[in-house]
C-alpha positions in Angstrom: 0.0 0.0 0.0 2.6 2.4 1.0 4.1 2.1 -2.7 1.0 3.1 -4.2 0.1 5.8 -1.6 3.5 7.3 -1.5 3.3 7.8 -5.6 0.4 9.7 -5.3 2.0 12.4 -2.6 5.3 12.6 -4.6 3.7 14.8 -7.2 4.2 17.5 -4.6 7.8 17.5 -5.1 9.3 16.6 -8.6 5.5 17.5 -11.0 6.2 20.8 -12.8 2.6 22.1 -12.1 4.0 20.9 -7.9 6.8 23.5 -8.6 4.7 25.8 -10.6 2.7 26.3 -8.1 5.2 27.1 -5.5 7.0 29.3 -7.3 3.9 30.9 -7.7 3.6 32.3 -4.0 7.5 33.2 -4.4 9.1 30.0 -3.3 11.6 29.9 -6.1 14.1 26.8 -5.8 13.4 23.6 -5.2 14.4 23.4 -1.2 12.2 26.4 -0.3 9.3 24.6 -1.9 10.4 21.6 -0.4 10.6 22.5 3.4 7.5 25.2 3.5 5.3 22.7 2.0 6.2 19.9 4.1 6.4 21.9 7.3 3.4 24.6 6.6 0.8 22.4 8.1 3.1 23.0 11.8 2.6 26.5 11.5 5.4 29.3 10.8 7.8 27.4 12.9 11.2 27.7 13.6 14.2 25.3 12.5 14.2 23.4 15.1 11.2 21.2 15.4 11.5 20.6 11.8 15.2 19.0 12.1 13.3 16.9 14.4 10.4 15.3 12.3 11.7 15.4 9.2 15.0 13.4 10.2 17.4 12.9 8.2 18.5 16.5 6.6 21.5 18.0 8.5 20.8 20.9 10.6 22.1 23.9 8.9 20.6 23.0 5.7 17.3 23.5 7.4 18.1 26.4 9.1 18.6 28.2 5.5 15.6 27.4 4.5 13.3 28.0 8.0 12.3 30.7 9.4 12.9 32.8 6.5 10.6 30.8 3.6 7.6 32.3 6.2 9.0 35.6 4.6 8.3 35.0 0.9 5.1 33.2 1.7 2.6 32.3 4.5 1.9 28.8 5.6 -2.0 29.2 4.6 -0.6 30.6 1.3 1.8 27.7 1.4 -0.7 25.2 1.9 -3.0 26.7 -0.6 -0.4 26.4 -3.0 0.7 22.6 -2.3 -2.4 21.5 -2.6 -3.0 23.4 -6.0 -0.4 22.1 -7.4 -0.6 18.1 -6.0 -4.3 18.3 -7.6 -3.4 20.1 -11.3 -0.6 17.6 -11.6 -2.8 14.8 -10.7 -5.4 15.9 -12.8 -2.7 15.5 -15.7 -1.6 12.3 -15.0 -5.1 10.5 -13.9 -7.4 12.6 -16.7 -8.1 9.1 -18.6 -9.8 7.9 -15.4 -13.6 8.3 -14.9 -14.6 10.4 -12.1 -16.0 7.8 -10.5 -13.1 5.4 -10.3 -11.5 8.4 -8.2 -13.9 9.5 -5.9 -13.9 5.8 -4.7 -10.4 5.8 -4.7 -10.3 8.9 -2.8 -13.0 7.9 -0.4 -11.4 4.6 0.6 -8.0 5.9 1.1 -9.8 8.9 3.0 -11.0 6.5 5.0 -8.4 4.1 5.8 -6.4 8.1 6.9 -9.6 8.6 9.2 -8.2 5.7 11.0 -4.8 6.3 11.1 -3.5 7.1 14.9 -1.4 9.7 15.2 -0.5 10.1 19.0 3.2 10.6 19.1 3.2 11.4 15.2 3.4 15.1 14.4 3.7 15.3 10.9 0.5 12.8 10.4 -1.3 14.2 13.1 -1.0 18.3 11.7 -1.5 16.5 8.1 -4.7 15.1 9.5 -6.1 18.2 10.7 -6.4 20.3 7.6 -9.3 20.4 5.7 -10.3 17.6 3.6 -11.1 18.8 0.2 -14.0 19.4 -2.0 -12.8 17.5 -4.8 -11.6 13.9 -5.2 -8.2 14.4 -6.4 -7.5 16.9 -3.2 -9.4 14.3 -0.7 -7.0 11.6 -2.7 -3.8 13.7 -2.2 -4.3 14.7 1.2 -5.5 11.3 3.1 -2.2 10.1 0.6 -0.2 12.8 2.0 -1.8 12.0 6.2 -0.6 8.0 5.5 2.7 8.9 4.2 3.3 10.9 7.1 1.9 8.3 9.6 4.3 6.1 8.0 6.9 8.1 8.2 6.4 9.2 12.0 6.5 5.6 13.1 9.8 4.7 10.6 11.3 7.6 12.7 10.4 6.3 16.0 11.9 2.6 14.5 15.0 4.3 13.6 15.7 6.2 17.0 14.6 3.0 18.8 17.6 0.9 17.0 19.6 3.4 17.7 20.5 5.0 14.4 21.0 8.8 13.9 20.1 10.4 10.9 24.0 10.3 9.0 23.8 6.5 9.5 20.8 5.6 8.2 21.6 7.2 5.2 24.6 5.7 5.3 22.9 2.4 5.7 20.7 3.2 2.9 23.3 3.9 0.0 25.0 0.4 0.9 21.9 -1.6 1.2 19.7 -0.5 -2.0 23.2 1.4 -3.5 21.3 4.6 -3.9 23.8 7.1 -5.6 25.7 8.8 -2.3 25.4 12.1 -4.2 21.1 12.3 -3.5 22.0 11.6 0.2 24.8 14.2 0.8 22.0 16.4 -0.9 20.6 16.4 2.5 23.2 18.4 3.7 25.9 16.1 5.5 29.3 17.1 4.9 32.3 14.2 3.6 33.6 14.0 6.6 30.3 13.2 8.7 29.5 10.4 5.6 32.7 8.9 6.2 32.6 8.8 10.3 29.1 7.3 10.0 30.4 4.3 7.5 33.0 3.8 10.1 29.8 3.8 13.0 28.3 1.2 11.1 30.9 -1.1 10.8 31.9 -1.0 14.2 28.6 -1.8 14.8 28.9 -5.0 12.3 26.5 -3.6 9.7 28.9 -2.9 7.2 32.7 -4.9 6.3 35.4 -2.8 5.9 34.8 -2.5 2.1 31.5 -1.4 2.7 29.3 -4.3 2.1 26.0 -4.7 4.1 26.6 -7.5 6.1 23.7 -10.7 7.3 24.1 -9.1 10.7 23.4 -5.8 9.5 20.5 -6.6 7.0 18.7 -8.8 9.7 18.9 -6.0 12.4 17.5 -3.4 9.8 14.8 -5.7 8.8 13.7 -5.5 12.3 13.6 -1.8 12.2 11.5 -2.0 8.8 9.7 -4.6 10.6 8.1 -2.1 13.3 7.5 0.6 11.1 5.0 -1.8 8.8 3.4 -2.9 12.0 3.0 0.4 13.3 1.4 1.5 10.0 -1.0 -1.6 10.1 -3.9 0.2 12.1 -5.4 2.1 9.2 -5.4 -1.0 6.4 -6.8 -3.4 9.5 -9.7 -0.9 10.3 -10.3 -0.7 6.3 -10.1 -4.9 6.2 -9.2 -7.3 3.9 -12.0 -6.2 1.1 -11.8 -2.7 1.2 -7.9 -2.9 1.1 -7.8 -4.9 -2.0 -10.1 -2.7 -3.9 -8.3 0.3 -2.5 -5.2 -1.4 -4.3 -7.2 -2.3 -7.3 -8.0 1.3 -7.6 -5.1 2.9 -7.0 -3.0 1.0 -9.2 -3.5 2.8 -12.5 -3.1 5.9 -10.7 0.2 4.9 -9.0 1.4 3.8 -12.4 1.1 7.1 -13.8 2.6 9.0 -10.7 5.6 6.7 -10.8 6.0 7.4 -14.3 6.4 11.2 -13.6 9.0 11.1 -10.5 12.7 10.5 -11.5 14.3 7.7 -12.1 16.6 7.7 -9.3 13.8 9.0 -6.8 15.7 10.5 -3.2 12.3 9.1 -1.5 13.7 5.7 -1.9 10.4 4.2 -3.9 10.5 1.5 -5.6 8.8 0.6 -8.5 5.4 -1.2 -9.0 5.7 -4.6 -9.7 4.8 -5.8 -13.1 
């Protein structure tokens, strides 16, 4: 599920009407877009709580970008503006579709977001808050948008738990899946804080000296991917087994289409559909 939910919310940040839109209410580049969209639902915050939630970007990086976006634009304008922009560029890619395939679409998942518990999740729980939507496409973006976040809250709490700081588990990343290390240092880590981190996870027996993942290492991270599915079970269990698959059903022409727009070497780490 989270593949095909995830697509739909990644229009936000690599569809050009996504950008368009941002750069619309003066948020020209792709970082400013980037951190006031995913941080205006917590208000006009400061750095600080959004190094937190967010993770795994290094803390001056962030601090560039927050407080001053709230300068160029306000987080209702912000918000106004993401949403805009999610909708025309899902509009583009689902127009084939009768409008009746996604208003069920959008109920379901709208549904199975309804249920999602967010205590001890920020970004889900301020994600859950905003208004709905009138139309299908903005119901369907934002409960996609809540889940991804739910998800996301509970893969954070996983990685803390294990032990993991936000340098390592990139770290981890690039060796397991070989993600190209120049989309991770995009986050803002510096050489030198790469290379300590390696040496972290191979003290730890995660990685041999050449780098390889190793059976310790890949069965301790499965654990941590282990806990984040079953904390994001609550919403697909109170949807059950029937309304899951024909959320699935649903959703997989419009996934299709919103994979076929993000790049091929996605930072979000999603993989593709299977055949």
């Amino acid at each position: 599920m989270w593949a095909h939910y995830e697509a739909v919310h990644a229009v936000t940040y690599f569809h050009p009407r996504a950008r368009a839109a941002y750069e619309a209410v003066g948020l020209r580049g792709y970082w400013r877009g980037y951190f006031a969209g995913r941080a205006a639902p917590l208000g006009a915050t400061e750095a600080a709580p959004v190094i937190a939630a967010f993770f795994n970007f290094a803390p001056p990086m962030v601090a560039r970008a927050l407080p001053a976006v709230w300068r160029l634009a306000t987080p209702p304008e912000v918000l106004r503006a993401r949403l805009t922009g999610a909708v025309q560029a899902l509009a583009e890619l689902t127009y084939e579709l009768p409008e009746t395939h996604l208003a069920e679409a959008a109920d379901l998942l709208a549904q199975a977001a309804s249920a999602a518990q967010t205590a001890g999740r920020v970004l889900s729980a301020v994600n859950a808050a905003l208004p709905a939507g009138e139309y299908p496409l903005a119901r369907l973006w934002q409960a996609a948008t809540t889940l991804r976040e739910h998800r996301g809250d509970g893969h954070v709490a996983a990685l803390v738990a294990a032990g993991l700081d936000p340098v390592e588990t990139l770290a981890w990343r690039a060796a397991l899946d070989g993600t190209p290390a120049e989309y991770l240092l995009g986050r803002g880590w510096s050489e030198e804080q790469w290379h300590t981190a390696r040496e972290r996870l191979t003290h730890r027996g995660w990685l041999t000296g050449d780098g390889t993942t190793t059976e310790q290492g890949r069965a301790e991270f499965q654990a941590v991917e282990d806990a984040t599915d079953g904390a994001a079970a609550h919403p697909w269990e109170a949807l059950g087994q029937d309304g899951t698959d024909r959320l699935r059903e649903l959703l997989e022409p419009i996934a299709r289409s919103c994979h076929a727009a993000l790049p091929p070497e996605s930072p979000i780490g999603l993989p593709a559909l299977p055949d």
